[in-house]
ZAKELUM-832934 format. One record per atom (N, C-alpha, C, CB): atom name; x, y, z. Coordinates in Angstrom, 2 decimals. Glycine has a CB too. Example, Ala and Ser with C-alpha at 12.3 -4.5 7.8 and 13.67 -1.06 7.14 Angstrom:
<pts>
<'N', <13.19, -5.69, 7.80>> <'CA', <12.30, -4.50, 7.80>> <'C', <13.20, -3.30, 7.80>> <'CB', <11.31, -4.47, 9.05>> <'N', <12.85, -2.25, 7.08>> <'CA', <13.67, -1.06, 7.14>> <'C', <12.90, 0.03, 7.87>> <'CB', <14.08, -0.60, 5.72>> 
</pts>
This chain:
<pts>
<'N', <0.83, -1.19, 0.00>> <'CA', <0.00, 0.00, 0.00>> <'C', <0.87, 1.25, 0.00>> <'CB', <-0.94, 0.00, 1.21>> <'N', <2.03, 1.40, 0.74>> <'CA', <2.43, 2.97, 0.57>> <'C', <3.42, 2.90, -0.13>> <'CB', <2.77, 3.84, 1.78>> <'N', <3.73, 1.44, -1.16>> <'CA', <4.44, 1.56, -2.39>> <'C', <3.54, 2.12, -3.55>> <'CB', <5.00, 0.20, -2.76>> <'N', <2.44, 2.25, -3.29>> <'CA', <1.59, 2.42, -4.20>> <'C', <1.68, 4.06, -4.16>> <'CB', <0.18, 1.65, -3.90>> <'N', <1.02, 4.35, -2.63>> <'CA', <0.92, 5.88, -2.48>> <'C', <1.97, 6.78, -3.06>> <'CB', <0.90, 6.20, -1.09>> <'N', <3.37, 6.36, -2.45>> <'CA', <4.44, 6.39, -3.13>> <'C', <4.57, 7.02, -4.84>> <'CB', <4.76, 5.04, -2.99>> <'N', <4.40, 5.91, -5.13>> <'CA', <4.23, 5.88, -7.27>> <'C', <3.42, 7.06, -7.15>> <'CB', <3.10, 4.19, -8.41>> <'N', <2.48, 6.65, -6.61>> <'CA', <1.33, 7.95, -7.32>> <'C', <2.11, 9.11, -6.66>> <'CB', <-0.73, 7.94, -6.70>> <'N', <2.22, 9.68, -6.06>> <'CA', <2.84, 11.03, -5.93>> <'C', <4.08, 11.33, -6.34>> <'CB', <2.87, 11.39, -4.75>> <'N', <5.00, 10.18, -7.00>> <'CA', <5.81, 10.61, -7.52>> <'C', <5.51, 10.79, -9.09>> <'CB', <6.77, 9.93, -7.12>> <'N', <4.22, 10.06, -10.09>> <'CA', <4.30, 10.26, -10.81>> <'C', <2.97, 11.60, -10.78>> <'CB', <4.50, 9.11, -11.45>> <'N', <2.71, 12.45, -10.06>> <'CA', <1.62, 13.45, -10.04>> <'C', <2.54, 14.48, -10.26>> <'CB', <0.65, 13.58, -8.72>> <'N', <2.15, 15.44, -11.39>> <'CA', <2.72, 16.16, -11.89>> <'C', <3.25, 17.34, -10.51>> <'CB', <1.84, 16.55, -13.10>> <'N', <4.50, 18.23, -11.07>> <'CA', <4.88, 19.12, -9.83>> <'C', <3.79, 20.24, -9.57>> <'CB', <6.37, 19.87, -10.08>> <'N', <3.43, 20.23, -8.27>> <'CA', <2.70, 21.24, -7.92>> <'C', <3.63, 22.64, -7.54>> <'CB', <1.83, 20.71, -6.78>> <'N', <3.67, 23.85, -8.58>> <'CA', <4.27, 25.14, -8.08>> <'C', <4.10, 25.77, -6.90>> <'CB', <3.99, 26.01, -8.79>> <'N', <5.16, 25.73, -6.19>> <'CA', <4.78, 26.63, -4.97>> <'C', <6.36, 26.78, -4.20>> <'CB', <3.40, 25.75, -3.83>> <'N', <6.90, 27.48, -3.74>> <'CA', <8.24, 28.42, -3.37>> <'C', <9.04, 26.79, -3.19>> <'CB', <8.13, 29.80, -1.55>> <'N', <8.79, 25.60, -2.59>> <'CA', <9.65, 24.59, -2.54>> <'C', <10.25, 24.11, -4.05>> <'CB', <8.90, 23.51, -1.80>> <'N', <9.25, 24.33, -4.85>> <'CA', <9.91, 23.75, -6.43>> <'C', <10.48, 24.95, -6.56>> <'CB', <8.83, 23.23, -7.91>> <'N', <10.47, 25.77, -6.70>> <'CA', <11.26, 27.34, -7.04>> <'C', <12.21, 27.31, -6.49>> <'CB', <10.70, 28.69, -6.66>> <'N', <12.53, 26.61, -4.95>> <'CA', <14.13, 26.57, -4.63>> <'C', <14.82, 25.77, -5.14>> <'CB', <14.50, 26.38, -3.44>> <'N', <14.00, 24.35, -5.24>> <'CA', <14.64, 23.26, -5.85>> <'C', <15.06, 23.26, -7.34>> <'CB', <13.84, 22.23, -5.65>> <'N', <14.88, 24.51, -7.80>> <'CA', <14.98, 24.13, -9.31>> <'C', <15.88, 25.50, -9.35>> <'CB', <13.33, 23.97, -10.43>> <'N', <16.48, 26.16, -7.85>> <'CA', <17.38, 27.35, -7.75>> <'C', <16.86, 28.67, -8.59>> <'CB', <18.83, 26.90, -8.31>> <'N', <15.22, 28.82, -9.34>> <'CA', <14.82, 30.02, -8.83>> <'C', <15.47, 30.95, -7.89>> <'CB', <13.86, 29.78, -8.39>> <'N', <14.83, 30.56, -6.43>> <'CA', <15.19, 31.85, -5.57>> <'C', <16.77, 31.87, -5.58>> <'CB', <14.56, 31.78, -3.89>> <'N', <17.83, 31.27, -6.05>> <'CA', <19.04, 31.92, -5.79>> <'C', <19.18, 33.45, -6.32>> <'CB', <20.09, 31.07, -6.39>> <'N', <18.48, 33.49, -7.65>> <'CA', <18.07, 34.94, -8.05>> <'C', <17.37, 35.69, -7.69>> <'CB', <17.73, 35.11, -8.87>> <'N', <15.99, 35.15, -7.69>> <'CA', <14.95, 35.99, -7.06>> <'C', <14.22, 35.38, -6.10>> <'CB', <14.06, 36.50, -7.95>> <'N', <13.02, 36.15, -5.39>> <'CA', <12.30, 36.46, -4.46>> <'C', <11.34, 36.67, -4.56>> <'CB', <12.54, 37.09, -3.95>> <'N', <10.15, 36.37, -3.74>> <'CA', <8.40, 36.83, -4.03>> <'C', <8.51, 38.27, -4.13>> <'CB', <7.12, 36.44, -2.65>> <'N', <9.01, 38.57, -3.22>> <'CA', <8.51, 39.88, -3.53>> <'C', <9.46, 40.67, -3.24>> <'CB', <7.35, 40.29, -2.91>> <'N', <10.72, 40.79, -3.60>> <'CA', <11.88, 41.44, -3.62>> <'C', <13.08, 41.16, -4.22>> <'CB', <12.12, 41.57, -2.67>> <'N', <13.16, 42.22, -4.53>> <'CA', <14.45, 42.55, -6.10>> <'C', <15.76, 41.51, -5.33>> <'CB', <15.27, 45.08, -6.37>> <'N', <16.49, 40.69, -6.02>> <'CA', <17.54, 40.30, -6.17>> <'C', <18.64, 40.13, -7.02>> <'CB', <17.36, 39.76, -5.94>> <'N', <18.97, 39.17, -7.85>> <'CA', <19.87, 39.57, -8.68>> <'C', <18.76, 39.72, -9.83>> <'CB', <21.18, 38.58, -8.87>> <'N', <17.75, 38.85, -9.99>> <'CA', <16.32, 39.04, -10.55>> <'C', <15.40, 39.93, -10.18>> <'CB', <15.68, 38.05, -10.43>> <'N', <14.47, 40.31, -10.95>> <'CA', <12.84, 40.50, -10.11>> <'C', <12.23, 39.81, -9.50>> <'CB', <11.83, 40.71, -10.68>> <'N', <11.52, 40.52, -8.81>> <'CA', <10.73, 39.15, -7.87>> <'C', <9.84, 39.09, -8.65>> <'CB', <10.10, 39.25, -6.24>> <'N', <9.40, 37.62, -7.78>> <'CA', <8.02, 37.29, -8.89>> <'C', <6.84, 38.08, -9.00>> <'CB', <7.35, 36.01, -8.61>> <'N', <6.71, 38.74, -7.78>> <'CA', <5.77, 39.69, -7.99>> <'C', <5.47, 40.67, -9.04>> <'CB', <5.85, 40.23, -7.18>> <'N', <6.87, 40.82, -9.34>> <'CA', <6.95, 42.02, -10.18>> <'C', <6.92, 41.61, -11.65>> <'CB', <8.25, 42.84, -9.85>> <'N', <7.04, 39.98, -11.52>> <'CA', <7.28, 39.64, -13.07>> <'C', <5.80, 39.05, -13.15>> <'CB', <8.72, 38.42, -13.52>> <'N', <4.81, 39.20, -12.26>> <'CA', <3.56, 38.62, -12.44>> <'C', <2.69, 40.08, -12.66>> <'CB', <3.09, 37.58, -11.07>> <'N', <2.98, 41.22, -12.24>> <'CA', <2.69, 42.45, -12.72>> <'C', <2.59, 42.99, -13.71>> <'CB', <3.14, 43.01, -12.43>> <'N', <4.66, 42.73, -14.51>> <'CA', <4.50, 43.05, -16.03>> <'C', <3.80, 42.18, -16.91>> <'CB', <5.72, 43.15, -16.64>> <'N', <3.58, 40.87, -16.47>> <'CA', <2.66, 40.21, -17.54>> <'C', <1.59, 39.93, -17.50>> <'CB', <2.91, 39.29, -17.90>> <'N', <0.88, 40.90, -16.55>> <'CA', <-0.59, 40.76, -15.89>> <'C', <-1.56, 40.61, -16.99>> <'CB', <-1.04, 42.08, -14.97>> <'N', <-1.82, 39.44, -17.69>> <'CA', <-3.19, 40.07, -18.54>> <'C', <-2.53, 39.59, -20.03>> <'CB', <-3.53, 42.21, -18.35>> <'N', <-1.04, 39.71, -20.25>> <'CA', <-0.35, 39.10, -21.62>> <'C', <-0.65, 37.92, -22.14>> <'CB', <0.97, 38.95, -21.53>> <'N', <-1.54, 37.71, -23.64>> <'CA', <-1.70, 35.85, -23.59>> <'C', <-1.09, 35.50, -23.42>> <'CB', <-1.94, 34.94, -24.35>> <'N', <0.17, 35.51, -24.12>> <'CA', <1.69, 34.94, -24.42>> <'C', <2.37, 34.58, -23.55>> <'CB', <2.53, 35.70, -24.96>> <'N', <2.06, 35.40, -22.06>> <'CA', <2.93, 35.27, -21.24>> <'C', <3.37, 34.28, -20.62>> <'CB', <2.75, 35.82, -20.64>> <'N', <2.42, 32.88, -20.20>> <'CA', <2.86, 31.32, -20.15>> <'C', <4.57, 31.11, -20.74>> <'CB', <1.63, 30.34, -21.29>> <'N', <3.90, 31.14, -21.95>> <'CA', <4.64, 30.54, -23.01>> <'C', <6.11, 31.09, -23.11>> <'CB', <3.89, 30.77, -24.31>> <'N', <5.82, 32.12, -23.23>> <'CA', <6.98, 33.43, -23.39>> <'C', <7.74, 33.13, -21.98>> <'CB', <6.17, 35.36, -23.45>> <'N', <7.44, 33.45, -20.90>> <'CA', <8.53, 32.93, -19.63>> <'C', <8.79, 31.64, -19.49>> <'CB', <8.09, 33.21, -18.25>> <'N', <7.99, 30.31, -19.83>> <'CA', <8.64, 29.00, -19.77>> <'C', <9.97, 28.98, -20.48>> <'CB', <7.74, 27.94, -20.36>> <'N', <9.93, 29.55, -21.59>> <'CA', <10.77, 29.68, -22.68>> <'C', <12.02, 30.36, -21.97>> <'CB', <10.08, 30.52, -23.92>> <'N', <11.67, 31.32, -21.42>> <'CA', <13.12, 32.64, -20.42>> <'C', <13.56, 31.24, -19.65>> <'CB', <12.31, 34.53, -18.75>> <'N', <12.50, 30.61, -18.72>> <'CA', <12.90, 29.50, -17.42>> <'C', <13.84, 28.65, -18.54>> <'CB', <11.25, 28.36, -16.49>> <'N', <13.12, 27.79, -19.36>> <'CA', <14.59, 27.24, -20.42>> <'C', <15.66, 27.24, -21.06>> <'CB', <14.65, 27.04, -21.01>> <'N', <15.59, 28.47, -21.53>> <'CA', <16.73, 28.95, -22.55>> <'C', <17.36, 30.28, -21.91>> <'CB', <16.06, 29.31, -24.18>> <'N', <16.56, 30.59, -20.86>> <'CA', <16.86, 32.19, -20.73>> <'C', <16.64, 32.65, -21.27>> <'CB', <17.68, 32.77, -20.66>> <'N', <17.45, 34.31, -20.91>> <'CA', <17.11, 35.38, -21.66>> <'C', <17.94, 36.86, -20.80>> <'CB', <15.29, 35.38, -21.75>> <'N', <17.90, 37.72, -21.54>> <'CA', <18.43, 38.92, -21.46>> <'C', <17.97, 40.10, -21.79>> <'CB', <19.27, 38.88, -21.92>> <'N', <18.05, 41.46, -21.25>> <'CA', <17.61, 42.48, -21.46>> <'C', <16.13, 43.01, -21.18>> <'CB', <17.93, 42.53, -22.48>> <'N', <15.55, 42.35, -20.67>> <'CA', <14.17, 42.74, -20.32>> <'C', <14.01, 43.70, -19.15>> <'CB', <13.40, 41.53, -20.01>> <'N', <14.88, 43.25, -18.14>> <'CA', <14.65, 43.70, -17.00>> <'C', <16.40, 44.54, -16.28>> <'CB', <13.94, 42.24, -16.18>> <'N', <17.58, 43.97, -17.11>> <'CA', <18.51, 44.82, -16.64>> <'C', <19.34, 43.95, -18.06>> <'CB', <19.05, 44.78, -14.73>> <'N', <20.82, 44.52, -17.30>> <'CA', <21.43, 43.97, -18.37>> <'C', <22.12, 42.79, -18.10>> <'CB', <22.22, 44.82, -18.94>> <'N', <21.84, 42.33, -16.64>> <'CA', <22.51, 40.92, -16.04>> <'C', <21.61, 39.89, -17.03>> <'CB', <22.21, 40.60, -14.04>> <'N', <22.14, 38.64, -17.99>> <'CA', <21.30, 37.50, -17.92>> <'C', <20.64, 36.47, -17.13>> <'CB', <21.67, 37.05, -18.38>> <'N', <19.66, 36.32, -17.55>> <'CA', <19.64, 35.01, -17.07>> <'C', <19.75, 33.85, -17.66>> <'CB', <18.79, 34.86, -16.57>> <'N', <20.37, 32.56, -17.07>> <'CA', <21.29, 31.67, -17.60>> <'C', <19.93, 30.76, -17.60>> <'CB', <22.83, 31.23, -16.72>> <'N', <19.98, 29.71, -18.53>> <'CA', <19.19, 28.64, -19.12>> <'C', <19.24, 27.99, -17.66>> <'CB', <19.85, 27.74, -20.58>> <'N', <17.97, 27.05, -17.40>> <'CA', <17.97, 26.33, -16.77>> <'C', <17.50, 24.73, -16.87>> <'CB', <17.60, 26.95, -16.17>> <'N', <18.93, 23.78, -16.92>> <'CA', <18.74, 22.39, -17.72>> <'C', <17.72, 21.93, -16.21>> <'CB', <20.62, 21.20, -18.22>> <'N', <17.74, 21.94, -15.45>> <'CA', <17.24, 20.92, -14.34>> <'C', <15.85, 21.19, -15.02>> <'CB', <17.48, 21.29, -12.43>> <'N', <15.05, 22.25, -15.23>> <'CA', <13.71, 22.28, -15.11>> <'C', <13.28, 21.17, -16.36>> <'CB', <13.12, 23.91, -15.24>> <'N', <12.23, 20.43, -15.97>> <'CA', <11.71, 20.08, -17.29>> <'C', <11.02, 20.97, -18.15>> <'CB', <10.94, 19.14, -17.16>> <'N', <9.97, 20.82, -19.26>> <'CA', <9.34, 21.69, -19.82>> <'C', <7.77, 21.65, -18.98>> <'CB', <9.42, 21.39, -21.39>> <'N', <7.04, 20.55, -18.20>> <'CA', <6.20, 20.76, -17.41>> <'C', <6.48, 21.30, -16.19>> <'CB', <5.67, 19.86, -17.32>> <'N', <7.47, 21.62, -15.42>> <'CA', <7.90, 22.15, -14.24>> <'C', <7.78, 23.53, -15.16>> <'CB', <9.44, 21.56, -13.45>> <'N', <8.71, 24.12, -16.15>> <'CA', <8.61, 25.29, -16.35>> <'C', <6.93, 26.13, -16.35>> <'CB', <9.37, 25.32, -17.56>> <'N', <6.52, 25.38, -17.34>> <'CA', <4.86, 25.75, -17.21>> <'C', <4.18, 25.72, -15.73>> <'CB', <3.97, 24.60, -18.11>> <'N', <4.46, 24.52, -15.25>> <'CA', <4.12, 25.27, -13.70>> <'C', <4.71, 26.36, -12.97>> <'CB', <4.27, 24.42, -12.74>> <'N', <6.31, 26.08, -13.03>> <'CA', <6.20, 27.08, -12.13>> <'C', <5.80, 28.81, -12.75>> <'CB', <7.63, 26.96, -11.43>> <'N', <5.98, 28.75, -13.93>> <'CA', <5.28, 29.77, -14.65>> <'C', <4.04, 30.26, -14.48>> <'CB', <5.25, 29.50, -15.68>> <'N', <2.80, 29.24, -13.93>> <'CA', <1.68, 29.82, -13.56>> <'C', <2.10, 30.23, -11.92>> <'CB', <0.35, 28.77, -13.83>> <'N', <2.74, 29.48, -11.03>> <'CA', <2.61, 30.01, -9.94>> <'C', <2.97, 31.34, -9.83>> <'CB', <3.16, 29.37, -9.17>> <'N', <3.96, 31.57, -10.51>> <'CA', <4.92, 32.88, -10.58>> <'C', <3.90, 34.03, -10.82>> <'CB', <6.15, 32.83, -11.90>> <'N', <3.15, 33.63, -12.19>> <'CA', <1.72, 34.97, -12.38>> <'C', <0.82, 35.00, -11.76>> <'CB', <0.91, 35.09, -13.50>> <'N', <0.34, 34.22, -10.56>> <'CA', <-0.58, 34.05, -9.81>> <'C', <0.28, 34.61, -8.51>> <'CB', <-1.19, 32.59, -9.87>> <'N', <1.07, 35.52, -8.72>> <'CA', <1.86, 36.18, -7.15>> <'C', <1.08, 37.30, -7.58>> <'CB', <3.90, 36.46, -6.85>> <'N', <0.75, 37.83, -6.00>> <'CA', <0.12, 39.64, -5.94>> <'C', <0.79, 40.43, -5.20>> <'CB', <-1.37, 39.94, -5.31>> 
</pts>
C-alpha cells in the first residue's frame, strides 16, 4: 500500500509553490517579492498581468533564458527544469500579488 501511495505522488505532476522554485534554484536569483539579482516574482507577475503569451513566453526565459528585459545581467538557461515544471512554475509565478 504505501508503495503504491508512493508511485502515485511521484508520478503526479509538480505542484508550483516556493519549494519547487528553490529546488529548481529560482530563488538563488529571485524572491516573491523582492528585487535580487532578478525581479521578484511579484513584479514579473505584474509586467505580464493580462499578456496571452505570457505562459509561453517565460517557460521559454525559465529554459533557454534570456536577457535584457529587465537589466542587463542575464539570465542563464535552466537544464534541471523540465518543460512541465517550467509551465508550472510559470503559472505560480503569475498568480503572485
Amino acid at each position: 500500500m504505501a508503495l503504491a501511495a508512493t508511485a502515485t505522488l511521484m508520478a503526479a505532476p509538480a505542484h508550483a509553490n516556493p519549494d519547487l522554485a528553490k529546488a529548481k534554484n529560482c530563488m538563488a536569483c529571485h524572491a516573491a517579492a523582492t528585487r535580487l539579482v532578478g525581479p521578484s516574482f511579484k513584479d514579473i507577475a505584474a509586467r505580464y498581468k493580462g499578456q496571452k503569451d505570457a505562459e509561453a513566453l517565460l517557460a521559454t526565459k525559465v529554459l533557454k533564458g534570456g536577457a535584457g528585459v529587465w537589466a542587463p545581467i542575464p539570465m542563464p538557461a535552466n537544464p534541471q527544469v523540465s518543460d512541465a515544471e517550467a509551465k508550472t512554475l510559470v503559472k505560480w509565478i503569475l498568480a503572485q500579488k
